[in-house]
C-alpha positions as a printed NumPy array, in Angstrom:
array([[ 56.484,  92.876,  64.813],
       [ 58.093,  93.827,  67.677],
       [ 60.806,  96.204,  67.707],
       [ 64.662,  94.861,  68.505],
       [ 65.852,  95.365,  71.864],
       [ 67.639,  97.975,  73.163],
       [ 70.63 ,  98.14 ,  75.536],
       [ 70.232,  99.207,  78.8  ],
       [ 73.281,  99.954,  79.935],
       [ 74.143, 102.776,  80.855],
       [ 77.09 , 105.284,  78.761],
       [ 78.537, 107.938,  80.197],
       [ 80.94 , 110.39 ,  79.234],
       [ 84.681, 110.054,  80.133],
       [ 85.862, 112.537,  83.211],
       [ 87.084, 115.961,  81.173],
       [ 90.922, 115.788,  81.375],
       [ 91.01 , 111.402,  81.764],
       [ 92.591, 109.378,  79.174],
       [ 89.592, 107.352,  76.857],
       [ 91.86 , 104.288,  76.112],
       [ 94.019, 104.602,  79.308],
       [ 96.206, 101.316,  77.424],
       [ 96.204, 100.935,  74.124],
       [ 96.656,  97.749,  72.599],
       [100.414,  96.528,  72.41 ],
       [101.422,  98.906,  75.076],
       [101.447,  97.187,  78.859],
       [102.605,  99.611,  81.924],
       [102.061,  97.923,  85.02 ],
       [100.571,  99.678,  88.095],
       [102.651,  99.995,  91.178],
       [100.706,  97.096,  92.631],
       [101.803,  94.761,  89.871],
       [105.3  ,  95.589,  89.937],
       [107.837,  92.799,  90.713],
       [109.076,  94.779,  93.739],
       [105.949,  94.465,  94.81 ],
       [105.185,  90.561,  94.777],
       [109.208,  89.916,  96.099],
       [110.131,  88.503,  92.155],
       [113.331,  90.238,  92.469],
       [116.091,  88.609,  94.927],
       [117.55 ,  91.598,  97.479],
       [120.983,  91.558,  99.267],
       [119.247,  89.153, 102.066],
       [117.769,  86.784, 100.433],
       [120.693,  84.397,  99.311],
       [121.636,  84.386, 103.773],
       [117.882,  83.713, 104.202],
       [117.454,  81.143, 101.865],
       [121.187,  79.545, 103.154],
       [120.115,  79.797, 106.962],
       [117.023,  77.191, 106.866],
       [116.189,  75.521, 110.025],
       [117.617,  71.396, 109.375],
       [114.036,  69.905, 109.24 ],
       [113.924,  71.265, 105.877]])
């Protein structure tokens, strides 16, 4: 009988000083990258002129 079948991939151990479960479930922080700022989500003090001054082909 053969024998069962082993993983191969590879485990290493975390970097001394890292965080194991960097987010733990229920808890979401966003990364600067993901931020609304970031995409343009939030509306700035130019947007409502930008949005008013449209060229008339619109």
């Amino acid at each position: 009988m053969a024998e069962p079948r082993k993983s191969r991939r590879v485990r290493t151990e975390p970097v001394p000083g890292s965080d194991p479960a960097p987010q733990a479930p229920g808890r979401v922080e966003l990364s600067r990258e993901d931020a609304e700022e970031s995409w343009g989500d939030r509306r700035g003090p130019n947007d409502d002129r930008l949005i008013q001054d449209k060229p008339p082909h619109y």
